[in-house]
Backbone bond lengths (Angstrom), bond angles and torsions (degrees), N, CA, C in turn:
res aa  C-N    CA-C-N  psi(-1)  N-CA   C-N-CA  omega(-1)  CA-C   N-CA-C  phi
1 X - - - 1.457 - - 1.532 108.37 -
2 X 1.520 127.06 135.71 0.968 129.02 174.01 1.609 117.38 -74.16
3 X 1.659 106.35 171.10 1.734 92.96 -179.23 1.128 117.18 -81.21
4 X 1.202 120.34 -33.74 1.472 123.57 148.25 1.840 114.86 -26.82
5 X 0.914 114.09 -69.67 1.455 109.33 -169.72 1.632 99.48 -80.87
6 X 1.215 158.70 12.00 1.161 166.14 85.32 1.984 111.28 1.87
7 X 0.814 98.59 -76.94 1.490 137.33 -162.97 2.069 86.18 -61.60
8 X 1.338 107.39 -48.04 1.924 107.17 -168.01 1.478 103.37 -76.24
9 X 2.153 100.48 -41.14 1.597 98.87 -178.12 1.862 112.63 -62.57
10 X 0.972 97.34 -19.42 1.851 97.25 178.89 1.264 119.77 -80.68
11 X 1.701 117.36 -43.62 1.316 118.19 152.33 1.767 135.36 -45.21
12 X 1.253 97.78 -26.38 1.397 113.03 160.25 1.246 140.27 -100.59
13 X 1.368 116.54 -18.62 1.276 120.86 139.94 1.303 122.82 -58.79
14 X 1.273 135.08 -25.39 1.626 142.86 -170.99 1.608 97.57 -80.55
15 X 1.390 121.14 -65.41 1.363 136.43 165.44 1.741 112.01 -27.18
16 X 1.258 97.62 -60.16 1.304 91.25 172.74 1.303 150.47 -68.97
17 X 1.429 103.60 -36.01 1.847 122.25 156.27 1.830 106.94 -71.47
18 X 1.257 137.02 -27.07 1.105 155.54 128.38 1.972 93.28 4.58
19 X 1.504 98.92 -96.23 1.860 138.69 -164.73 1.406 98.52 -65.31
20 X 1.522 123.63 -30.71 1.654 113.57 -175.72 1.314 100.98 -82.92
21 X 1.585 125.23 -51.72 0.996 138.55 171.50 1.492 123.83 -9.41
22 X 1.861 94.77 -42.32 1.774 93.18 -177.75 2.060 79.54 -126.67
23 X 1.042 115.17 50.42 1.440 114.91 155.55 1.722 110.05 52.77
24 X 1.130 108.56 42.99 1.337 137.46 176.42 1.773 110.04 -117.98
25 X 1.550 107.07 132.18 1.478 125.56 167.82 1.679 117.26 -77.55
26 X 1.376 109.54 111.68 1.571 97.40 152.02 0.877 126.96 -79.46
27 X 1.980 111.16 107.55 2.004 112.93 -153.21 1.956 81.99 -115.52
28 X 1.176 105.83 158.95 1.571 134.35 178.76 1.476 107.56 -19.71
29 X 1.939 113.78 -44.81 1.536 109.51 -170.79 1.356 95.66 -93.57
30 X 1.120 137.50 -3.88 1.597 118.89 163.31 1.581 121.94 -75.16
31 X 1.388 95.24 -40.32 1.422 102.45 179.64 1.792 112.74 -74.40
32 X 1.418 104.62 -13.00 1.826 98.77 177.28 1.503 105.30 -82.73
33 X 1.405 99.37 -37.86 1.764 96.68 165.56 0.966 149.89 -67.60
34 X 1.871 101.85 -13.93 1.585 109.68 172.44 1.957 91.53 -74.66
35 X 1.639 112.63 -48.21 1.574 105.83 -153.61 1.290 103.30 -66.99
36 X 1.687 130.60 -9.49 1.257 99.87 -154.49 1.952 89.52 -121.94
37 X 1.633 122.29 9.17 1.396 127.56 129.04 1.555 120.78 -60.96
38 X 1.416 111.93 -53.83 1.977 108.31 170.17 1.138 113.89 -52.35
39 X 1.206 122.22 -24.53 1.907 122.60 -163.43 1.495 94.88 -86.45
40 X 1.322 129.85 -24.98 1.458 132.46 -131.94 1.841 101.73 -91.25
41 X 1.588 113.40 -30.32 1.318 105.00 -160.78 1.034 143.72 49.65
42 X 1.529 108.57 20.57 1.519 122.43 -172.44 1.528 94.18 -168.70
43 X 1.511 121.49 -176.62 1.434 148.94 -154.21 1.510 82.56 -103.55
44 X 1.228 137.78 143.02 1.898 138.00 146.64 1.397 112.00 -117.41
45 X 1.759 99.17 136.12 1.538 86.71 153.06 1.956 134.38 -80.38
46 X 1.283 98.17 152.37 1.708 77.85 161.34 1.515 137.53 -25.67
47 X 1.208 150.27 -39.75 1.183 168.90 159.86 1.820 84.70 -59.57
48 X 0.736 139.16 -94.96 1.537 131.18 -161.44 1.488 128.37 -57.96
49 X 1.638 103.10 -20.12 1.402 107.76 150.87 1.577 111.69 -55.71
50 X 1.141 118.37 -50.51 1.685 124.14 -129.27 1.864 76.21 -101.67
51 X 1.478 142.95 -50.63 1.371 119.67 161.74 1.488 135.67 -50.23
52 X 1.977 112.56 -10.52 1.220 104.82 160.34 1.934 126.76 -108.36
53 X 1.839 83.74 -0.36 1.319 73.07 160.33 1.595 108.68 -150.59
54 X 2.032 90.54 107.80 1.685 89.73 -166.21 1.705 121.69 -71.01
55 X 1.537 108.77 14.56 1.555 99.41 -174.86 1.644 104.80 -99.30
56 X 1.460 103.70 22.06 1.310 106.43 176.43 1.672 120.63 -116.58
57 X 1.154 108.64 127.07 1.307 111.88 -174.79 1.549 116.21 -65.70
58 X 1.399 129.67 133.73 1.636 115.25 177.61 1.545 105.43 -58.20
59 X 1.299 137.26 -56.71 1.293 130.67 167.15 1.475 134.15 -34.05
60 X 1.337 106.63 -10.35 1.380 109.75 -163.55 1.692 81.91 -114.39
61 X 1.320 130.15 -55.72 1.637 143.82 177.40 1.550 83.50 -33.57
62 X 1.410 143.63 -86.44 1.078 139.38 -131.58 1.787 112.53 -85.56
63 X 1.193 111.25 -18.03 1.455 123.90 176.83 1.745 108.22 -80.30
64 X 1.838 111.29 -41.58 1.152 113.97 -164.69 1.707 109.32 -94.50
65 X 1.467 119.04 -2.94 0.829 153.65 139.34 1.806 125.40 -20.28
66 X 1.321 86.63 -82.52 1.744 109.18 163.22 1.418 117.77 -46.73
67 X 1.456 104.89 -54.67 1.662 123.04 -169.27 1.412 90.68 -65.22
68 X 1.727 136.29 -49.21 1.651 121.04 -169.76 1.635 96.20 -76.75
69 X 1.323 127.23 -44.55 1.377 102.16 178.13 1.986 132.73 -54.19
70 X 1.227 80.13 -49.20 1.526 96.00 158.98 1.443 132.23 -5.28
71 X 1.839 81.52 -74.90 2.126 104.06 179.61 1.259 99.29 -95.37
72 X 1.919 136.27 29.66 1.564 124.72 167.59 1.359 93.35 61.87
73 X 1.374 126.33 72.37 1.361 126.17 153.78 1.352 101.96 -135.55
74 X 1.348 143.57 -37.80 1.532 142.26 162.71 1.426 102.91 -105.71
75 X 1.326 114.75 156.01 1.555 137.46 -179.28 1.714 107.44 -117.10
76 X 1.004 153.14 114.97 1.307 127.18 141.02 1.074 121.68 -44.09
77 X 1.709 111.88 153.02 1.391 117.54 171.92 1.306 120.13 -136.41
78 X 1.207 113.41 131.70 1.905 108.98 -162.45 1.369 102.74 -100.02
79 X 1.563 104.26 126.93 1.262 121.06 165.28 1.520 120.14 -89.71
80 X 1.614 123.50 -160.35 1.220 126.51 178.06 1.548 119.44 -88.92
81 X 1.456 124.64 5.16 1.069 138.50 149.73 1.665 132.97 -94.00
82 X 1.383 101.85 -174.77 1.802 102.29 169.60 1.534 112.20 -88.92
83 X 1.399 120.65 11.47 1.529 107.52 -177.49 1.882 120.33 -99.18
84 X 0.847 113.71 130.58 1.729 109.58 -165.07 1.442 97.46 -89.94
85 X 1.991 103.52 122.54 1.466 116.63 -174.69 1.794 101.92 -100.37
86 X 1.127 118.39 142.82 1.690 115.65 174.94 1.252 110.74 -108.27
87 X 1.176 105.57 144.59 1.670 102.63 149.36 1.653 124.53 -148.86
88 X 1.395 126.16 -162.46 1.324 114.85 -166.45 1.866 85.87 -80.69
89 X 1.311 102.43 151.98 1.312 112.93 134.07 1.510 134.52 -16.45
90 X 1.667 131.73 121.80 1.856 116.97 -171.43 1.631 95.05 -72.15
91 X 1.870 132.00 -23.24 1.278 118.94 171.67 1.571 103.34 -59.81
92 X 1.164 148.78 -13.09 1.168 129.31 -160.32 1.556 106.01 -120.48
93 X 1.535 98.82 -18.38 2.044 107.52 -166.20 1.654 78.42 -110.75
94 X 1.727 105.14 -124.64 1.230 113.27 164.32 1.636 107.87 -147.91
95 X 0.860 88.72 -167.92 1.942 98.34 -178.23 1.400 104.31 -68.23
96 X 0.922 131.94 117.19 1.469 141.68 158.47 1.605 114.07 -120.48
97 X 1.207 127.92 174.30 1.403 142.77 140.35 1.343 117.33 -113.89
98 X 2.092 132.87 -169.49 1.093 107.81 -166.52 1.804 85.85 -149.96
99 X 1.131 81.37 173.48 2.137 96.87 175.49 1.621 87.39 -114.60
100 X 1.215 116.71 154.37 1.275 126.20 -153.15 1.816 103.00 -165.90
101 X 2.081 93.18 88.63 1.744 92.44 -178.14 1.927 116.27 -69.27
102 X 1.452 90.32 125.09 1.586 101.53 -179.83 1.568 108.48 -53.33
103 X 1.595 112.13 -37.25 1.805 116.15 -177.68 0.992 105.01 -73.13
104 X 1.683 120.25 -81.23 1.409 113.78 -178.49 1.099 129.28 -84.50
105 X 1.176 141.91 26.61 1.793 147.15 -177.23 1.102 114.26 55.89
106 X 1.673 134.55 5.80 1.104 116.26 -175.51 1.591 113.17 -67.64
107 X 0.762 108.40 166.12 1.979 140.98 168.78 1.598 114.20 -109.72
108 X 0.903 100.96 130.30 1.801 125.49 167.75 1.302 105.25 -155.30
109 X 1.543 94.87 144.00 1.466 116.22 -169.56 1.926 102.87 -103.30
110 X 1.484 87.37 147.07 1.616 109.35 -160.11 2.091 98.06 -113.84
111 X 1.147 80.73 120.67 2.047 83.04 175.83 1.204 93.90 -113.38
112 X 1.757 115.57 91.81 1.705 114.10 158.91 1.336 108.86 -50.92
113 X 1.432 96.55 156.97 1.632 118.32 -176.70 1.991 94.61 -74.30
114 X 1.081 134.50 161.10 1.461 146.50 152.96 1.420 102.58 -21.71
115 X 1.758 115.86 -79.63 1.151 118.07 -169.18 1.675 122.46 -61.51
116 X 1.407 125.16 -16.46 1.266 145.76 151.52 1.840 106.95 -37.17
117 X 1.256 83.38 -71.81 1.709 108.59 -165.81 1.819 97.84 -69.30
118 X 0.933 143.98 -5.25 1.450 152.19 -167.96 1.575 78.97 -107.30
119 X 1.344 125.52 -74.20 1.257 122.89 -149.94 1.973 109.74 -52.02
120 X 1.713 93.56 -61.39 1.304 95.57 -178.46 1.687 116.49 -51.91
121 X 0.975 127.18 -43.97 1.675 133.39 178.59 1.222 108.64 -40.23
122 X 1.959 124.92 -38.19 0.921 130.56 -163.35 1.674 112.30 -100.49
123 X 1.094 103.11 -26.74 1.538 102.08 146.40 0.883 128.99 -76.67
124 X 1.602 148.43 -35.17 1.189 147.19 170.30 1.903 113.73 -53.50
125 X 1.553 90.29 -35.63 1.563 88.98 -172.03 1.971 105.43 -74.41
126 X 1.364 98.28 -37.46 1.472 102.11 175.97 1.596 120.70 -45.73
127 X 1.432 110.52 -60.44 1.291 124.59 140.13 1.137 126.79 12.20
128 X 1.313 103.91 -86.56 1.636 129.35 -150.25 1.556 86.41 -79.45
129 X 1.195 127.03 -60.09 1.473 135.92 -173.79 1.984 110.40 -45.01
130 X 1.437 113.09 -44.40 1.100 108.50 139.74 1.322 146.78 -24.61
131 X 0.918 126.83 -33.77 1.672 143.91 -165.17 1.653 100.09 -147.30
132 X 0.974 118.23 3.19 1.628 112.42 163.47 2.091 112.94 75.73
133 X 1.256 94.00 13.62 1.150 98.64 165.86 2.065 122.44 -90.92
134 X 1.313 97.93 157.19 1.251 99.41 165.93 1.574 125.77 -128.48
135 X 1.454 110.23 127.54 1.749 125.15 -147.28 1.457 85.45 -85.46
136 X 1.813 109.91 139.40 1.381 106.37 -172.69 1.758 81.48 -126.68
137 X 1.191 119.44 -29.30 1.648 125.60 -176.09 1.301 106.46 -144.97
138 X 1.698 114.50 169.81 1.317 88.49 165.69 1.836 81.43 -153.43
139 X 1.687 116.47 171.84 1.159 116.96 -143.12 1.787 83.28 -133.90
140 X 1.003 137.21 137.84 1.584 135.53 172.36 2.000 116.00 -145.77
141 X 1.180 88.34 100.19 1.652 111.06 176.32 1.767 105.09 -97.57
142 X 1.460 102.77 116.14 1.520 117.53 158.83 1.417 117.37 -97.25
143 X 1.517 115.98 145.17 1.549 121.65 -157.87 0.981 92.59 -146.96
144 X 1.558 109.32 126.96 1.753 125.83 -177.60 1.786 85.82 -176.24
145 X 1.128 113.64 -138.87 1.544 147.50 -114.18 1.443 104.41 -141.41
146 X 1.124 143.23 77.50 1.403 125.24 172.15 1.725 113.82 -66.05
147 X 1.625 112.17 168.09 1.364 99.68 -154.77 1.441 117.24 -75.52
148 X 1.457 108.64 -22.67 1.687 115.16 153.31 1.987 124.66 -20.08
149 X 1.428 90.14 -75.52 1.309 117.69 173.46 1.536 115.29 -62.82
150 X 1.355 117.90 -36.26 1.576 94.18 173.27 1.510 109.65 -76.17
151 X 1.428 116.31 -36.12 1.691 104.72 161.30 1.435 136.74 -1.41
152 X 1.825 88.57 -76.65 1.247 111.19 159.49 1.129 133.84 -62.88
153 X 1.587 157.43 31.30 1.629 135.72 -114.87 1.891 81.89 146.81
154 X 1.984 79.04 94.10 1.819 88.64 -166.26 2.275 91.09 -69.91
155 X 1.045 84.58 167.70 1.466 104.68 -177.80 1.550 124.97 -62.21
156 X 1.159 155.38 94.19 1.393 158.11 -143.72 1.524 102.52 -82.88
C-alpha cells in the first residue's frame, strides 16, 4: 500500500468512528465528500464540490455536509465573500493557514515553513498573555489578490 493510500485509509477510518460515534453511517456520499475535499488542496464551495464530483447531488452535498461538520470532520472557512468554503479538519489534513482573494473570494491554503510557524505561536502566545488569555490554536488568513485578479487590477 502506498502512503498515500495509508494516509486516505486513516482519514476514513477516523470519519467513520467519528459518524458511528453519534450513530451515524459512513454511506458512499459522505465518503465522496471527504475524498474529493482531501483531493482539493484548498477550501471548496458547494458548487465546486458537486462540479468535481458529479455523482453527487447538491442536496445531498449540503445536508451531508452538516452531518461531517457536526462530528468535527469539516470546518468552514470564511473567505472575502458570502460563499461558505469547506475543508477537512487540520486533525485529519494538517495545519495550514490560507491567502484569501479580497475580489474573488477564493481560498488557497498556505504551508508555513517551521520557522514561520515557531514565529507566529510566539506571538500569539505573547498576545494572549496580554489580555489574560491562553492560545490553544491559532488560525492565520492573508488577504490580497490572487494571481487571476491581479491580472485584472491595473498597477498602482
Amino acid at each position: 500500500m502506498s502512503p498515500a493510500e495509508v494516509i486516505a485509509r486513516s482519514v476514513h477510518e477516523a470519519v467513520s468512528l467519528r459518524l458511528a460515534g453519534v450513530d451515524q453511517r459512513y454511506t458512499h456520499l459522505r465518503r465522496v465528500l471527504v475524498e474529493t475535499l482531501a483531493a482539493a488542496g484548498r477550501p471548496l464551495t458547494i458548487p465546486e464540490i458537486v462540479a468535481s464530483a458529479p455523482e453527487l447531488p447538491q442536496s445531498s452535498a449540503y445536508r451531508n455536509m452538516t452531518a461531517l461538520i457536526d462530528v468535527g470532520v469539516v470546518r468552514r472557512v470564511a473567505g472575502a465573500d458570502d460563499h461558505g468554503r469547506f475543508e477537512l479538519t487540520e486533525e485529519l489534513s494538517s495545519h495550514h493557514h490560507h491567502f484569501v482573494c479580497a475580489t474573488c473570494g477564493k481560498v488557497e491554503d498556505v504551508h508555513p515553513s517551521p520557522k514561520l510557524e515557531r514565529a507566529l505561536g510566539e506571538a500569539a502566545r505573547a498576545v494572549a498573555e496580554e489580555q489574560g488569555y491562553q492560545v490553544t490554536e491559532h488560525q492565520l488568513d492573508l488577504l490580497g489578490l490572487c494571481p487571476g485578479c491581479r491580472e485584472l487590477t491595473p498597477s498602482r
